[in-house]
BADREN-28088 format. One record per residue (C-alpha): residue number from 1; residue in three letters; x, y, z. Coordinates in nm, 3 decimals. Layout:
# BADREN-28088
- NUM:ALA:X:Y:Z;
...
This chain:
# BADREN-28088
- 1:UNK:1.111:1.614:0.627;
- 2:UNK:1.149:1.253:0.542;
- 3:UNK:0.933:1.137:0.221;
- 4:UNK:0.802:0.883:0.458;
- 5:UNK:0.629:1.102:0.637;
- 6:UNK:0.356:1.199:0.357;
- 7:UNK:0.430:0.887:0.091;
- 8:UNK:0.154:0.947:-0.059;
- 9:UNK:0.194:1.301:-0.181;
- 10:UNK:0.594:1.189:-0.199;
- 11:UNK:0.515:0.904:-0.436;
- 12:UNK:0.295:1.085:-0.650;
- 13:UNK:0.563:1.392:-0.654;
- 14:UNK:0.852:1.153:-0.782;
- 15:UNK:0.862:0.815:-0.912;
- 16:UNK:0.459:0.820:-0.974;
- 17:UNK:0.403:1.117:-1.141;
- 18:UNK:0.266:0.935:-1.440;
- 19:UNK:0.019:0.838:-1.245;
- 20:UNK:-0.073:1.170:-1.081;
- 21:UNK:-0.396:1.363:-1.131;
- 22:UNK:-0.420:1.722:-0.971;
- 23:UNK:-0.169:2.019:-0.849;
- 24:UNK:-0.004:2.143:-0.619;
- 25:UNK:-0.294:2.147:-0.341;
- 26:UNK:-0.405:1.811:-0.396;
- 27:UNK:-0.311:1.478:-0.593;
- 28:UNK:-0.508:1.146:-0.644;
- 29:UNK:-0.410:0.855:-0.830;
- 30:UNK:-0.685:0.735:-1.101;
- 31:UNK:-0.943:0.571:-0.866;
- 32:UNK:-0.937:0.265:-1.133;
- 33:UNK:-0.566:0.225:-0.950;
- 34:UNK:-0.620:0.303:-0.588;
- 35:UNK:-0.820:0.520:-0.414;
- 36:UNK:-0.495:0.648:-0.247;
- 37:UNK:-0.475:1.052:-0.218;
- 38:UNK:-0.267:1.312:-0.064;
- 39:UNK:-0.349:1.735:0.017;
- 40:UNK:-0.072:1.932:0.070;
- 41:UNK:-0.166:2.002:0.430;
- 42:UNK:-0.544:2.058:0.534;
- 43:UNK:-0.655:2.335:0.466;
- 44:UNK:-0.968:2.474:0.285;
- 45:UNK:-0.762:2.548:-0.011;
- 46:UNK:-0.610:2.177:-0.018;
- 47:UNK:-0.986:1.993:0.028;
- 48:UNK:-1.152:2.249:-0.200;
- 49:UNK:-0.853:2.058:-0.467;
- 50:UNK:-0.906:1.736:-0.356;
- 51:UNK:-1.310:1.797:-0.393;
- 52:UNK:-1.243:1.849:-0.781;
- 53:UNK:-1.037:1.558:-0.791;
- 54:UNK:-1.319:1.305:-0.626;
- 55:UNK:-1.606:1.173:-0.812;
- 56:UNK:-1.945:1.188:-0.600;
- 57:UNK:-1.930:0.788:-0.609;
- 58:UNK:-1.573:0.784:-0.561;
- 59:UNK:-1.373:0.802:-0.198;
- 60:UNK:-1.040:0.907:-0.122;
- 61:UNK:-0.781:0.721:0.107;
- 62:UNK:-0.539:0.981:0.302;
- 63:UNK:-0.218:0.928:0.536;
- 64:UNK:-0.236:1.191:0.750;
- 65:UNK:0.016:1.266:1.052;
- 66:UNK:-0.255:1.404:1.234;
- 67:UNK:-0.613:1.342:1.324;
- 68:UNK:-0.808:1.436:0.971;
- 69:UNK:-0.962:1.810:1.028;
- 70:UNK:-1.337:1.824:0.981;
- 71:UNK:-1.368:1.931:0.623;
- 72:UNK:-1.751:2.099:0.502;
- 73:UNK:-1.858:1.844:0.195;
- 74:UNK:-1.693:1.527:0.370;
- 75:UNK:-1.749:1.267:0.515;
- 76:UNK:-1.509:1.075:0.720;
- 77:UNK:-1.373:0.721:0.805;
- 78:UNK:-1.054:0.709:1.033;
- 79:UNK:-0.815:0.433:1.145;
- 80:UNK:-0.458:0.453:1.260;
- 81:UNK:-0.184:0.263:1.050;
- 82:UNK:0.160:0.141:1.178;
- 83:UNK:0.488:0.244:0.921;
- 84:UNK:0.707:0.003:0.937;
- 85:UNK:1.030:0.026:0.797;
- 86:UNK:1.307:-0.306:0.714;
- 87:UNK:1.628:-0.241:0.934;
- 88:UNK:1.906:-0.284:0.690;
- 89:UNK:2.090:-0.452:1.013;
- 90:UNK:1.866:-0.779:0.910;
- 91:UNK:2.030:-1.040:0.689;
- 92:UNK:1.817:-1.044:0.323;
- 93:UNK:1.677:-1.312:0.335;
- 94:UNK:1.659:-1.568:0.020;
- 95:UNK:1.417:-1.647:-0.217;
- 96:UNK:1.164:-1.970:-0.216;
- 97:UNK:1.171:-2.127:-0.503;
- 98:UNK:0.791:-2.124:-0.445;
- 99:UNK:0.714:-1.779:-0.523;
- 100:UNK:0.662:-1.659:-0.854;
- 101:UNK:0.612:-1.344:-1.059;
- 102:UNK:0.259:-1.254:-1.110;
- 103:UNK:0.135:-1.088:-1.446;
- 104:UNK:-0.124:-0.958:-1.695;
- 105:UNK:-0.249:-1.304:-1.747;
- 106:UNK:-0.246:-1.337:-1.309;
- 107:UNK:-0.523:-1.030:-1.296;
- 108:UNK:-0.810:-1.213:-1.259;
- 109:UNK:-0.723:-1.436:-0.998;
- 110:UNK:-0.561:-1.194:-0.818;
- 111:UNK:-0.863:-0.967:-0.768;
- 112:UNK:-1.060:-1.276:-0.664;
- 113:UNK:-0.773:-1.346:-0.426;
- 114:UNK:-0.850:-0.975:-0.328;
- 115:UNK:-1.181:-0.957:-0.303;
- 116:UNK:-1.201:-1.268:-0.094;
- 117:UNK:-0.908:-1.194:0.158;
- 118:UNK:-0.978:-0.765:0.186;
- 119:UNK:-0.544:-0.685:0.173;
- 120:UNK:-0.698:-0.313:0.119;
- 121:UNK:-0.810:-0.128:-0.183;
- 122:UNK:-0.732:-0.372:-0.519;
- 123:UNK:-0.810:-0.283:-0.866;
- 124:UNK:-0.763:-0.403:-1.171;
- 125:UNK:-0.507:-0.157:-1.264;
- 126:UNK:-0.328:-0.153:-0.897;
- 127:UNK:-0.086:-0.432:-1.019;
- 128:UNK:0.045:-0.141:-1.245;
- 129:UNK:0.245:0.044:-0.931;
- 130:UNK:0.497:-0.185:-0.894;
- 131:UNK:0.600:-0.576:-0.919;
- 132:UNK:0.345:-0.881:-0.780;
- 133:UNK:0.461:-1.214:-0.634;
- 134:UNK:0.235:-1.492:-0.554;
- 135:UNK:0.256:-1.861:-0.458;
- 136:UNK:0.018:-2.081:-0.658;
- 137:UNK:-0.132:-2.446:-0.534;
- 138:UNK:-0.305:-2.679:-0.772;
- 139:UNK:-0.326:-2.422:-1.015;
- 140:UNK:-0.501:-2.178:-0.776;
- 141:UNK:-0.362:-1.847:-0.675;
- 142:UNK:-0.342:-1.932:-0.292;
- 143:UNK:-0.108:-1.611:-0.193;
- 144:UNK:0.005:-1.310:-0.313;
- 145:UNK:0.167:-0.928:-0.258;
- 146:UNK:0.317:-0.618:-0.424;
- 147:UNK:0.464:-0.301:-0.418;
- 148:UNK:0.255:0.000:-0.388;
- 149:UNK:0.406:0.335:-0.309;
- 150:UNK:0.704:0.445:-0.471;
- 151:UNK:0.945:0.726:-0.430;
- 152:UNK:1.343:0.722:-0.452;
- 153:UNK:1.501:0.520:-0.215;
- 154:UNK:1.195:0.352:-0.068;
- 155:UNK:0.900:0.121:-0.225;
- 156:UNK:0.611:0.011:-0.020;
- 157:UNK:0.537:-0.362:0.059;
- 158:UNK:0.151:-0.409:0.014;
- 159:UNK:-0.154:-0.634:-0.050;
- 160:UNK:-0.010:-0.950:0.110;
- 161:UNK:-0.284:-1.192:0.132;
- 162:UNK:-0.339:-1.569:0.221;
- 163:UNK:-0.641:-1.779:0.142;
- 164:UNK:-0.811:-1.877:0.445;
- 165:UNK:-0.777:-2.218:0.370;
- 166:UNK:-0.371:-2.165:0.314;
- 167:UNK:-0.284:-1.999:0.627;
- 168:UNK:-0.074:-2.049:0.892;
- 169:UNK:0.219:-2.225:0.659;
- 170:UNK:0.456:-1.936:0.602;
- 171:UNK:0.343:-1.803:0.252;
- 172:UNK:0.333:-1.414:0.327;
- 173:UNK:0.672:-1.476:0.538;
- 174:UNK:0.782:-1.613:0.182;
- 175:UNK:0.601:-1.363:-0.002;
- 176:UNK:0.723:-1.051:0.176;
- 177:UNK:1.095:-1.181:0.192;
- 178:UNK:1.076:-1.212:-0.236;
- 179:UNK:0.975:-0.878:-0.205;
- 180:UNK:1.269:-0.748:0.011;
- 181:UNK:1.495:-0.957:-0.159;
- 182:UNK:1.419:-0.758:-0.496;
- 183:UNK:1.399:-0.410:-0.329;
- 184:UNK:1.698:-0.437:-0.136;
- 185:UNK:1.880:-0.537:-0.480;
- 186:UNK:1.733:-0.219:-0.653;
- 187:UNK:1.920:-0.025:-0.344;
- 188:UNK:1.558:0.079:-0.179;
- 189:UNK:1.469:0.025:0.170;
- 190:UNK:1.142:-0.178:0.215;
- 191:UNK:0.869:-0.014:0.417;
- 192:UNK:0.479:-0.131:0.474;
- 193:UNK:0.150:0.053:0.632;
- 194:UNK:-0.035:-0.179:0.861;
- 195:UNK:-0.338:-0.135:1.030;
- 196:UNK:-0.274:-0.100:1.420;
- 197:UNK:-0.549:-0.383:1.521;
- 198:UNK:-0.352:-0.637:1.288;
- 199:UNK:-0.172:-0.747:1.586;
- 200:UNK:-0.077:-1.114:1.402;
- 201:UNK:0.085:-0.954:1.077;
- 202:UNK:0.235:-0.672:1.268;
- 203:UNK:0.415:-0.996:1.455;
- 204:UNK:0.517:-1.174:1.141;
- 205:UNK:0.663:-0.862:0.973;
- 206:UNK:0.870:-0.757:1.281;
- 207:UNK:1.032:-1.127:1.245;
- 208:UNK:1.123:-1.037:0.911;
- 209:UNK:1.322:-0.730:1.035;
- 210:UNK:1.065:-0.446:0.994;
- 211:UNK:1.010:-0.189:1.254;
- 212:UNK:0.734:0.035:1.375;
- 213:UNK:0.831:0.393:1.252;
- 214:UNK:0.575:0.615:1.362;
- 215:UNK:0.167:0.590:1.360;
- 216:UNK:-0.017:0.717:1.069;
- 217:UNK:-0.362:0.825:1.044;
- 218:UNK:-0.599:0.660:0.779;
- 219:UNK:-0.860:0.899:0.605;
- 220:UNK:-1.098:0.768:0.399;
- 221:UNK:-1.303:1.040:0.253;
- 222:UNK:-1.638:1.036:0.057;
- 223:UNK:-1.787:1.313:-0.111;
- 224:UNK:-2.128:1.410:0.120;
């Protein structure tokens, strides 16, 4: 099986297993992190794991390869995803002297960046998972995005996001090609989850050399 194909439960199985909260059944990452979770498969056995894990005001995000299996004590959001994955074929491309690393001392502008924009689920503590570029205008955080989900050999591209008044110049092109750029040099392959109806990003990452994978199925779970 390739790790891609459950990255969630892969991540949290290898290069995040500081991070990991549960056994072999079911694993979470703290909530304060991301609400990003993984069963084994789904069965009883895995959601009756997973129901220990999740707080009653707590939810649980899932990447499923299938359609999520009505579970009793559940209730159920679902969207499809598109994995995309950077073909090494593509030239790296360089680095704008416009981006720049993002911090501790970035945190608080980069959950109002969040919060405004919706990239998907941003905590304080989600900067934690990996490195954070951003792209700063009159001392404003205008644009920003990360790495996510790790696991040998791959890292996840995630939380780009433009301010609505800043779109449309090239910023997450920038963004995302800072983030290949350092990936590429760690000798990991780039990969991203997008949701299917994001047509216009979809568009802007195949320019930058990524390619639809497969289709993933979004679960996100709250305790009934």
């Amino acid at each position: 099986m390739n790790p891609l194909d459950s990255p969630i439960w892969n991540a949290l199985s290898t290069t995040h297993t500081s991070f990991a909260e549960g056994n072999d059944h079911a694993k979470r990452y703290p909530f304060a992190v991301t609400p990003l979770a993984a069963t084994r498969d789904q069965s009883a056995v895995s959601y009756e794991a997973l129901t220990k894990l999740v707080g009653p005001r707590e939810r649980a995000a899932l990447f499923l390869e299938t359609s999520p299996l009505s579970s009793p004590g559940w209730n159920s959001v679902h969207a499809h995803l598109v994995q995309m994955i950077w073909d090494s074929s593509f030239a790296v491309p360089p680095e704008d002297h416009l981006v720049e690393v993002l911090g501790v001392a970035n945190i608080q502008e980069m959950l109002s960046l969040a919060e405004l924009t919706k990239p998907g689920p941003f905590g304080r503590r989600t900067p934690e998972l990996g490195s954070y570029v951003g792209i700063h205008d009159a001392g404003h955080l205008i644009a920003m995005a990360g790495e996510r989900l790790r696991m040998p050999g791959y890292t996840e591209v995630s939380a780009v996001c433009t301010h609505p008044e800043h779109r449309g110049r090239g910023y997450a092109t920038l963004l995302v090609s800072a983030l290949i750029n350092r990936i590429t040099n760690r000798g990991e392959t780039p990969f991203l989850d997008v949701r299917i109806e994001n047509v216009e990003a979809i568009r802007v990452y195949e320019k930058l050399g990524f390619k639809t994978r497969r289709i993933l199925n979004l679960a996100i779970l709250t305790r009934e």
